[in-house]
C-alpha positions as CSV (number, residue, x, y, z in Angstrom):
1,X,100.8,108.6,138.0
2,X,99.9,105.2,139.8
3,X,96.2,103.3,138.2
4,X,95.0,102.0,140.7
5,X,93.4,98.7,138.6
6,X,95.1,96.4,136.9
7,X,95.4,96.6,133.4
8,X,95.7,93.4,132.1
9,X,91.9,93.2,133.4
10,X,90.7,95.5,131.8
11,X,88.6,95.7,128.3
12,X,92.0,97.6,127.0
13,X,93.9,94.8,127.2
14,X,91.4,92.1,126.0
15,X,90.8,94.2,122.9
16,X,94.7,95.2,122.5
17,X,95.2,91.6,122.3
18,X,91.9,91.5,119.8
19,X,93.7,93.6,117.4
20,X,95.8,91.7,114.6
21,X,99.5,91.8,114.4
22,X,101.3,93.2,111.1
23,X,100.0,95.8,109.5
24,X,96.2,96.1,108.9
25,X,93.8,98.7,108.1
26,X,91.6,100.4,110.9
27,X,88.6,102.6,111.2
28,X,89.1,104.6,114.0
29,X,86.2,106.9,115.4
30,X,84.9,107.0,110.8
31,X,88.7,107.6,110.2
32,X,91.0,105.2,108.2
33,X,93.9,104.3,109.9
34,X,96.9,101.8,108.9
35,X,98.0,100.1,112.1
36,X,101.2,97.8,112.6
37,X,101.4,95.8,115.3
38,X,103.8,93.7,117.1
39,X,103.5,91.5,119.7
40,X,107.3,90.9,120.7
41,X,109.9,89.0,123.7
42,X,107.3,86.3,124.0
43,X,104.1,88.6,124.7
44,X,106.0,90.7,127.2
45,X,105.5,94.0,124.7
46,X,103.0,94.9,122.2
47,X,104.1,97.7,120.0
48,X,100.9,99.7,118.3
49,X,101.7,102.2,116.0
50,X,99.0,103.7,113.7
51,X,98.4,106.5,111.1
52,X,95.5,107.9,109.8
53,X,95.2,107.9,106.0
54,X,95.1,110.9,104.2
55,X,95.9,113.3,107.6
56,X,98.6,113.5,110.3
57,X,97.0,111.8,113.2
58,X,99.5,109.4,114.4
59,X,98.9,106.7,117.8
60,X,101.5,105.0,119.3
61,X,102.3,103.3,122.6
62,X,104.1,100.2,123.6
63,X,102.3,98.0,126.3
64,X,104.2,95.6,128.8
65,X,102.0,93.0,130.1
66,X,104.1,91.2,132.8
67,X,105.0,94.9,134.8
68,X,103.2,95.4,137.1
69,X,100.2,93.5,136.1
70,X,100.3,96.1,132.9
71,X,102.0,99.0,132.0
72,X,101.3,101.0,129.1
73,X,104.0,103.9,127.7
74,X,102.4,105.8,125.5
75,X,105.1,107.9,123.0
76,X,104.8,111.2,122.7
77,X,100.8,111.2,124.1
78,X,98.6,110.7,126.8
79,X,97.0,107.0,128.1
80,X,93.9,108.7,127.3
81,X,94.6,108.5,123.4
82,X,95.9,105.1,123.1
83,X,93.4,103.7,125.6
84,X,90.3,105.3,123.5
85,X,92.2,104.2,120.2
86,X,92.2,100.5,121.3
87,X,89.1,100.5,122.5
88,X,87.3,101.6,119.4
89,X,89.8,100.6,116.7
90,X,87.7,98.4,114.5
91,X,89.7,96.2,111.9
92,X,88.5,96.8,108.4
């Protein structure tokens, strides 16, 4: 399943990088989520994990910057989900 743009120039990544590390709270399409983040091995993976509050919703991917000009995995979940989480995750 090849993208056939680059990912680290995309408005994904500029807001991935947006998003706070740690563990912070979210609203997610008028949901509460908590998010923890991690940006690890120098930038060269961000972990996102997030749950919503109060429900069973659950986002998680890890993102790799420096293959091939960005790879996302997303666990358990399509690209779709993680890509539309990061794009309208707003930090509380």
């Amino acid at each position: 399943m090849g993208k056939m743009h680059l990912m680290n120039e995309t408005e994904f990544y500029t807001k991935l990088l947006a998003l706070p590390n740690g563990a912070n709270d979210i609203f997610y399409r008028e949901k509460r989520y908590l998010l923890r983040k991690e940006t690890l091995l120098d930038g060269k993976l961000i972990k996102i994990y997030a749950e919503e509050l109060g429900a069973t919703d659950i986002v998680s991917g890890n993102y790799y910057p420096t293959m091939k000009n960005g790879m996302l995995k997303p666990c358990e979940m399509s690209d779709k989900k993680v890509i539309d989480f990061v794009l309208h995750a707003k930090p509380i």
